[in-house]
C-alpha positions in Angstrom: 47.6 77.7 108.2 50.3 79.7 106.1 54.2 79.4 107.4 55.4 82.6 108.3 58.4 83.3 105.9 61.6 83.6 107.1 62.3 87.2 106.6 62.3 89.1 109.8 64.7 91.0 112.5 68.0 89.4 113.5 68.8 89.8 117.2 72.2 90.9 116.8 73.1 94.3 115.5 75.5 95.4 112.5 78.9 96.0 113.3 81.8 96.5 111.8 84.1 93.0 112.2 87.1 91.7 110.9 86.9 89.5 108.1 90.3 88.1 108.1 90.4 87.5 103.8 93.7 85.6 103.0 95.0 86.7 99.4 91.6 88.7 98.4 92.4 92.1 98.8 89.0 93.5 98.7 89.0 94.8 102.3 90.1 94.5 106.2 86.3 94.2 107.5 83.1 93.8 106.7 79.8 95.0 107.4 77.0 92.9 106.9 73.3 94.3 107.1 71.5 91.0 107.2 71.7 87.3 107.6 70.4 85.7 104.3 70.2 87.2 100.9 67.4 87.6 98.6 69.3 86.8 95.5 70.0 83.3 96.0 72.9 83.0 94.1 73.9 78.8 94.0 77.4 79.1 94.0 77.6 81.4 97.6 79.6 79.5 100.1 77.7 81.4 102.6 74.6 79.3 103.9 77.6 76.2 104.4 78.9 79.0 106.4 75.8 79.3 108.3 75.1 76.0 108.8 78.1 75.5 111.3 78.2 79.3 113.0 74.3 79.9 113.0 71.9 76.8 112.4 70.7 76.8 115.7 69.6 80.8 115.5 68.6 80.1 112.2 66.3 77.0 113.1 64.5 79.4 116.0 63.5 81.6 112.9 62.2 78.6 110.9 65.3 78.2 108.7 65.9 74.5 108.8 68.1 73.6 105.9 70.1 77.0 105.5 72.0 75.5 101.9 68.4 74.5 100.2 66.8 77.5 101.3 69.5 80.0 100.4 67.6 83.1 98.8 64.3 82.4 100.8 65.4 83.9 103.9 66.6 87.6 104.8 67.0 88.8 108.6 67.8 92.4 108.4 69.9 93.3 111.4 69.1 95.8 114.4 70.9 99.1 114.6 72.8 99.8 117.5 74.5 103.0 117.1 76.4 103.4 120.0 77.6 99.4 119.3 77.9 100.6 115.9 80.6 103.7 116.8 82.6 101.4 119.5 83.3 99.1 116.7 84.4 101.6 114.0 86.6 103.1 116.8 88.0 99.6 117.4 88.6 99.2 113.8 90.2 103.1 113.5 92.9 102.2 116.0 93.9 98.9 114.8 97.4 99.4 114.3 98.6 97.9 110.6 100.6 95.3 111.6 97.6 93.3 113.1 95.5 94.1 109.4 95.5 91.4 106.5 98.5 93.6 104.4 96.3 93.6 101.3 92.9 94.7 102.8 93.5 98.4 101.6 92.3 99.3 105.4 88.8 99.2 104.0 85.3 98.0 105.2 83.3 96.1 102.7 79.4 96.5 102.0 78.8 93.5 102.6 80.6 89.8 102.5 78.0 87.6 103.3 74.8 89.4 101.9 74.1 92.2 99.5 73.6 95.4 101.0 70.9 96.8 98.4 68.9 93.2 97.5 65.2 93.7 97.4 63.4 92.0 100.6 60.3 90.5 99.6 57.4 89.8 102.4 54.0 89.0 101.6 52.8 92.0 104.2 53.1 94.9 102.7 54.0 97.2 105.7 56.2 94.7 107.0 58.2 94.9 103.7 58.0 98.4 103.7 59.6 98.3 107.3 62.1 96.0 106.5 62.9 98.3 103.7 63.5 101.4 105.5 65.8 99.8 108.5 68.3 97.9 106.2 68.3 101.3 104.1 69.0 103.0 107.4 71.3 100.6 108.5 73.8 101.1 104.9 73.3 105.1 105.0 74.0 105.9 108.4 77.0 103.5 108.9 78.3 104.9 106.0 78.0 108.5 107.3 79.2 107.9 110.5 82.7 106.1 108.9 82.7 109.1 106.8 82.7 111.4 109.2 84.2 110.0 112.4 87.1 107.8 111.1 89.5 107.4 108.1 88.6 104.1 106.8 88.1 103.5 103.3 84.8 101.6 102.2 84.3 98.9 99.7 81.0 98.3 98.1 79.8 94.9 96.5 76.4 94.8 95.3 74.5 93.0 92.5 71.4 96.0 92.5 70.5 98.7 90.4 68.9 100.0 94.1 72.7 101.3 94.8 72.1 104.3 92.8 70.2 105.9 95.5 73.3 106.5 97.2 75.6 107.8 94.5 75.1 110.7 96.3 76.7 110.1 99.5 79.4 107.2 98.1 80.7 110.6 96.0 81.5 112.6 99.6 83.5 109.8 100.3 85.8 111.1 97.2 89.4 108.7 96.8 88.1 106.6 100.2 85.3 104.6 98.6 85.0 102.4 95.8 82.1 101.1 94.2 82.0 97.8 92.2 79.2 95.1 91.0 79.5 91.4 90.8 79.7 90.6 87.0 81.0 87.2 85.8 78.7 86.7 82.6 76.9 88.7 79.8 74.8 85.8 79.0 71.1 86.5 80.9 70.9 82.4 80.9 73.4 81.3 83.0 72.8 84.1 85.1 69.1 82.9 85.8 70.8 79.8 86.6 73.4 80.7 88.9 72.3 83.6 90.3 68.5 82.9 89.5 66.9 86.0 91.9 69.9 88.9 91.1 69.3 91.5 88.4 70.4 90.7 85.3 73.7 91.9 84.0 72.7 94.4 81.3 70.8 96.3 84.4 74.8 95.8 86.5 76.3 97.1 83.3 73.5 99.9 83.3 74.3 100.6 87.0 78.5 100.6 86.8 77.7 103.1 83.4 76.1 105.4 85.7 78.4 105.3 88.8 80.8 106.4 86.4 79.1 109.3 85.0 78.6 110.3 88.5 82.0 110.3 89.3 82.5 107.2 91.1 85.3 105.1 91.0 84.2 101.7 89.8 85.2 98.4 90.3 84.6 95.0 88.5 84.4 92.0 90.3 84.1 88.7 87.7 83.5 86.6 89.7 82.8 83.8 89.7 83.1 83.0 86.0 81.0 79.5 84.9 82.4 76.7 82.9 79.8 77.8 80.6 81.2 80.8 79.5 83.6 79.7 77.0 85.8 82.0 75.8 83.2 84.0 73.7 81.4 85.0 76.7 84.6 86.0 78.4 85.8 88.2 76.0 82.6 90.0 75.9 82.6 90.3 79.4 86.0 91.6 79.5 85.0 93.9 76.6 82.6 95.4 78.2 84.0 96.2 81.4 86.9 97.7 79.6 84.5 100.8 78.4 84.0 101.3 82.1 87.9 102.0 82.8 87.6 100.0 86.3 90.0 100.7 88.6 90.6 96.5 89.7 89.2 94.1 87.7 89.1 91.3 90.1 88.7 87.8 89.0 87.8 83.9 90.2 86.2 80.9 88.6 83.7 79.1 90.6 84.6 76.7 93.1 81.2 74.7 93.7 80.5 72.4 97.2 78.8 68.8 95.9 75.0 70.0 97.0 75.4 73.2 95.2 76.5 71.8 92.0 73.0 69.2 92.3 71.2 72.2 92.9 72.8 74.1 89.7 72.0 70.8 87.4 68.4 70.5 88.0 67.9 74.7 87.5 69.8 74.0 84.3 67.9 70.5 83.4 64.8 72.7 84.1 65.8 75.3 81.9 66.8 73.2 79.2 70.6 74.7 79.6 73.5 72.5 79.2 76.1 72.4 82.1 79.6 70.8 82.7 78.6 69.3 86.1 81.8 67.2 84.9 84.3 69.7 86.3 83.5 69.5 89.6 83.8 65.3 89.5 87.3 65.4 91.3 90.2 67.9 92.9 91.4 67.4 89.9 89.3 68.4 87.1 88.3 71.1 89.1 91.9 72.2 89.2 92.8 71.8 85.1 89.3 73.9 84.7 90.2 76.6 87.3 94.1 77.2 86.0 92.6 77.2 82.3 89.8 80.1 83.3 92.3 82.0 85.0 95.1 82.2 82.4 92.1 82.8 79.6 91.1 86.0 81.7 94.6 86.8 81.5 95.4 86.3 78.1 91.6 88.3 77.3 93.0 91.3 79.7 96.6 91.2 78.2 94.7 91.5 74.9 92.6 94.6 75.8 95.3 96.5 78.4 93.3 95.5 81.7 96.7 93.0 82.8 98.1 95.7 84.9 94.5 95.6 86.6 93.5 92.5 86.9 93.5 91.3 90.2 93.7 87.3 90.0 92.1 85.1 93.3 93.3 81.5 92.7 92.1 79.5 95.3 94.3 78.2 98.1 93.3 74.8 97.1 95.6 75.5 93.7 99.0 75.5 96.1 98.4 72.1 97.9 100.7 69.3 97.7 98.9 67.4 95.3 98.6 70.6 93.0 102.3 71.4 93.2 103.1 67.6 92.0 100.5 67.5 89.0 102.5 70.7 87.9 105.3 70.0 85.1 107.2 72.9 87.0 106.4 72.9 90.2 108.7 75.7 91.7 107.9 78.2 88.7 103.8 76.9 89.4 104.0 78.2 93.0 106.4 81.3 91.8 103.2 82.4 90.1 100.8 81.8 92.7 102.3 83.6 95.0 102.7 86.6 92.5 98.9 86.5 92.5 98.4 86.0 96.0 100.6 88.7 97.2 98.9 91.3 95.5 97.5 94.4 96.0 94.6 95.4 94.5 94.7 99.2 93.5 92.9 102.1 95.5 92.3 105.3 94.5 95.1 108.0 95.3 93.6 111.5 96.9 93.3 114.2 94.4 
């Protein structure tokens, strides 16, 4: 007898929540549509997530090992719109002093999951049905926080799908950004790390097109791979230059020990060699991380992006032990909490 796969309805509806981000500025909330993502990407933090908020939900949908089965399971979430109106009225009257000071007052689509993936199910209608309510679930929450509050809306998505809205992000005019995940050029190391996600030519193709529709775009590189080398990053960087981003934000990966096992044997399968070595200790993950971040910088500097790049060094970079390894400690943690501090640029109304 065939398993049912795990892609089905979530009891609990979509809601607008805080996300409390510390030194992200990408946005003060977030709206996820599902639980699960389609894309798989094995660098997401989120199944570890999952593993100590939701296992036992996600065990009574069949999900027993939430990190090794990342990208095999979507639950698309129920829509509730009166639920879905209380909490964007919540979020309207939260007074600024109680919001994370770089969050731009903005709701992000989506932190967890990607609100355009593709959700595969081997019954046709039921695909088609899951289709239609995570579609409805990104339209009509973003009409109703267009037309019933003042928040501004973030989107993240990997998915050439996100063009069918283009119509209705450009209401929105200065509240709404739209960016795409881009951390490589290179199709191979995108197969390996983010081995179910559209390829980045068809992100490029996507971000080329928001902007002819008179979007404002976003870049987010992140996370960049110790594979990159500098060639790959300047090309990156290169490239989202012709799209005149608004923020080009930017991290290097930061991998969890099963992740970076899962990463080696794609990679071994491909034939692709990896650097598995800088994830060994705190510290070699450290000299790699400081290294990718000041090339990105140096790479921006050289193509006039500096002023908009939009550095996330992981907290991990300020603990004790970093601040000793430092040969300047107090001029180390000067510049950290230059990046930290910042705040990503939003449109200004027109």
């Amino acid at each position: 007898m065939l398993k049912t796969p795990p892609v089905d309805i979530w009891f609990a509806p979509a809601l607008i929540q805080p996300n409390h981000f510390v030194c992200k500025s990408l946005s003060s909330w977030s709206y996820n549509i599902a639980v699960g993502c389609s894309h798989g990407c094995r660098f997401c933090y989120v199944p570890a997530a999952a593993t100590i908020k939701q296992a036992r939900s996600l065990a009574q949908y069949g999900v027993i090992d939430p990190g090794s089965e990342w990208g095999s399971y979507v639950f698309v979430r129920c829509w509730d719109e009166k639920k879905f109106l209380a909490s964007l009225r919540a979020a309207e009257r939260t007074p600024s002093h109680r919001l994370n000071p770089d969050g731009n007052r903005a709701v992000m689509f989506c932190t967890t999951t990607d609100p355009y993936q593709v959700i595969h199910h081997p019954d046709p209608l039921q695909q088609k049905d899951l289709a239609r309510r995570s579609r409805h679930l990104v339209r009509r929450a973003l009409e109703l926080i267009r037309d019933e509050s003042s928040l501004n809306v973030r989107i993240l998505t990997r998915s050439p799908m996100a063009r069918l809205d283009f119509d209705l992000f450009r209401s929105f005019g200065h509240r709404l950004l739209f960016g795409m995940s881009l951390p490589t050029l290179r199709s191979d190391l995108s197969k390996i790390y983010e081995p179910k996600a559209p390829g980045p030519m068809q992100r490029v193709a996507t971000l080329r097109a928001a902007k002819e529709a008179g979007l404002h775009v976003y870049v987010a590189m992140a996370p960049t791979f110790p594979e990159s080398g500098m060639e790959d990053l300047r090309a990156t960087i290169k490239m989202i230059k012709e799209l005149d981003p608004i923020t080009l934000f930017h991290e290097p990966i930061n991998l969890r020990a099963d992740n970076v096992a899962r990463i080696a044997q794609a990679a071994s399968r491909a034939g692709l060699p990896m650097r598995p070595s800088v994830f060994r200790t705190r510290e070699t993950w450290r000299t790699y991380a400081l290294a990718a971040l000041h090339s990105v910088w140096r790479l921006s500097e050289e193509e006039g992006l500096q002023t908009r790049l939009h550095l996330g060094p992981d907290k991990a970079l300020g603990s004790k032990e970093a601040l000793n390894a430092a040969p300047d400690p107090q001029h180390y943690l000067a510049w950290l909490k230059a990046r930290w501090s910042r705040i990503s640029e939003w449109p200004t109304p027109t």
